[in-house]
Every structure is written in structure tokens, then in C-alpha cells.
C-alpha positions in Angstrom: 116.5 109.9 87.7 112.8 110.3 87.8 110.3 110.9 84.9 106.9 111.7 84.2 105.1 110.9 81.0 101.5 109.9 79.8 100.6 106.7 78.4 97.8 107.7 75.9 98.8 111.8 75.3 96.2 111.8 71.9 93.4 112.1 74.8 94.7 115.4 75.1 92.6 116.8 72.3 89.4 116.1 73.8 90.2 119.1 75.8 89.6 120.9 72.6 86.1 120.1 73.2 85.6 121.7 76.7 85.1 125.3 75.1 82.9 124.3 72.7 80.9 122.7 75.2 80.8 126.0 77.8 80.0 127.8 74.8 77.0 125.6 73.7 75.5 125.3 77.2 75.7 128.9 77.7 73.7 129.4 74.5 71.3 126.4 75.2 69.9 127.5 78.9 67.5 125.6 80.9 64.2 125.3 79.4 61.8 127.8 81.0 59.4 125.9 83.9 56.3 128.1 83.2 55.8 130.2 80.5 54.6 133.6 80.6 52.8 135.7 77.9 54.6 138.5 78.6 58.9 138.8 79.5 58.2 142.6 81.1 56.4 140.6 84.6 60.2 138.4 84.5 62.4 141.1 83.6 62.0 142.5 87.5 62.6 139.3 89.1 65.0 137.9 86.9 68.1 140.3 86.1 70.8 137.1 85.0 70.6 134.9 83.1 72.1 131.8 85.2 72.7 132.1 88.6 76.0 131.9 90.4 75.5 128.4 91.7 74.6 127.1 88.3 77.7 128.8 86.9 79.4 127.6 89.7 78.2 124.2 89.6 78.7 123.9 85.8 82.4 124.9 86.5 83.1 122.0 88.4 81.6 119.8 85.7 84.2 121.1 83.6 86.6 121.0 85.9 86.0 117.0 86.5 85.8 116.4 82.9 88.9 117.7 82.3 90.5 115.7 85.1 88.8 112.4 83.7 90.7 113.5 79.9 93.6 113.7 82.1 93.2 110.1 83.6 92.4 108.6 80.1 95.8 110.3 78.9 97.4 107.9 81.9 99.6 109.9 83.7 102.8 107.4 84.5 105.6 108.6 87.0 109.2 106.1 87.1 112.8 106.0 87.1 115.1 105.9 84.4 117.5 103.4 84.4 120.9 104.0 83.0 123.1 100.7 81.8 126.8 101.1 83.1 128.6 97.8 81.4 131.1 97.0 83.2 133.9 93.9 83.5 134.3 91.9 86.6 134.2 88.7 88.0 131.0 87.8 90.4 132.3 86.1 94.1 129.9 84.8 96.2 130.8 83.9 99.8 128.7 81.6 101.8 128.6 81.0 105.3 127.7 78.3 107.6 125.6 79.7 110.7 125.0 76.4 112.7 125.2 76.0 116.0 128.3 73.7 114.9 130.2 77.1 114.3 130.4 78.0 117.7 132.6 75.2 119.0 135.8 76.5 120.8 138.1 74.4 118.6 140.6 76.6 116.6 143.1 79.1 118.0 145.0 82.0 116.8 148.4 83.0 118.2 147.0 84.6 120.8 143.5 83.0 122.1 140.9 80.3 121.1 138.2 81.5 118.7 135.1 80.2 117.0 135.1 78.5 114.1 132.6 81.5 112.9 135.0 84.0 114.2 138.1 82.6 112.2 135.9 82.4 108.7 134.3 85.9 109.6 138.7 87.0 109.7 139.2 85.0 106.5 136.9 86.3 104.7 137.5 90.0 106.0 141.1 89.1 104.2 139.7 88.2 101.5 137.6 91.4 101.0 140.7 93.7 101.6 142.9 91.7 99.1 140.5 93.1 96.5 139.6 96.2 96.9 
């Protein structure tokens, strides 16, 4: 079974601060690049007060921070593992693969086999004895 859980989830609060840091910026706006006397010669050309790239753009900033908060909180995904215990006996069967164990020299009632061929049949006999 499969899980998912975050390494560091405290770094979760410092999404507390996103808000507070839309709301500031929005208060704060770019400093005006030339300063008029009057605000009735702006007021025609200038009906918002940020434009929709710069709210756009700001978005995305938010957006990113919030997805670096989410990498400092260390997403983690693994697998559960479950302990059976259990009672048994380990066997280990070992086999010689030489050339050697492809000599003709030992026969069954009925033909002349390998000597691999007669410990692969032994062994199969061993395996269905236990099970």
C-alpha cells in the first residue's frame, strides 16, 4: 500500500502569509514615474488602478511562492510495509551449471540423460514433497 505524507508540514503556515502579502501589495502600488500637479489630466487615461498583466503577473508570483512553501514542506510518496511473521525453515538449492553437467553418463529406466537433467528431476521432487 502506497502513502503520501510531508516531511516538514509546519512550512504549511507560511501560507498564512500569502494574503497578507496580496493585501499589502495591493495597498502599496508602484510608485508613480512622473508626477503631475493635478490627478484630473490622469483620471482620463488611467481608469485602474493596476493593469491586467500586472495582476496577472503578480498572480503567478503567488502562485510560485506557494509552490516553493509546498517544496520546503517536502512532499514524500512510499510504500507501507506490513510485517507478516511467520515460522519456517529456509532451503537453499544450488546448482552446478558446467559444462561437466552435460555428460551423457546417467540413465533412467527408460533413456540416458544429463547429469543436469537428472538434478533438475531431483530437485523438482524435492519441491513437490513440500508444498
Amino acid at each position: 500500500m502506497s502513502f503520501f505524507q510531508f516531511s516538514d508540514p509546519a512550512f504549511f503556515f507560511l501560507l498564512l502569509l500569502l494574503p497578507i502579502l496580496a493585501w499589502w501589495a495591493g495597498r502599496m502600488g508602484p510608485e508613480a514615474a512622473v508626477r503631475f500637479s493635478s490627478t484630473a489630466l490622469v483620471k482620463a487615461v488611467s481608469r485602474h488602478r493596476h493593469s491586467r498583466p500586472g495582476k496577472f503577473l503578480f498572480g503567478l508570483r503567488l502562485l510560485a511562492l506557494a509552490a516553493l512553501i509546498a517544496a520546503l514542506a517536502r512532499p514524500q510518496i512510499g510504500r507501507m510495509n506490513d510485517s507478516i511473521e511467520a515460522e519456517g525453515i529456509d532451503i537453499v538449492v544450488t546448482l552446478d551449471l558446467s559444462g561437466s553437467m552435460r555428460a551423457l553418463d546417467l540413465s533412467t529406466r527408460d533413456d540416458i540423460v544429463t547429469r543436469l537433467d537428472a538434478a533438475k528431476r531431483v530437485v523438482e521432487d524435492f519441491i513437490g514433497k513440500r508444498e
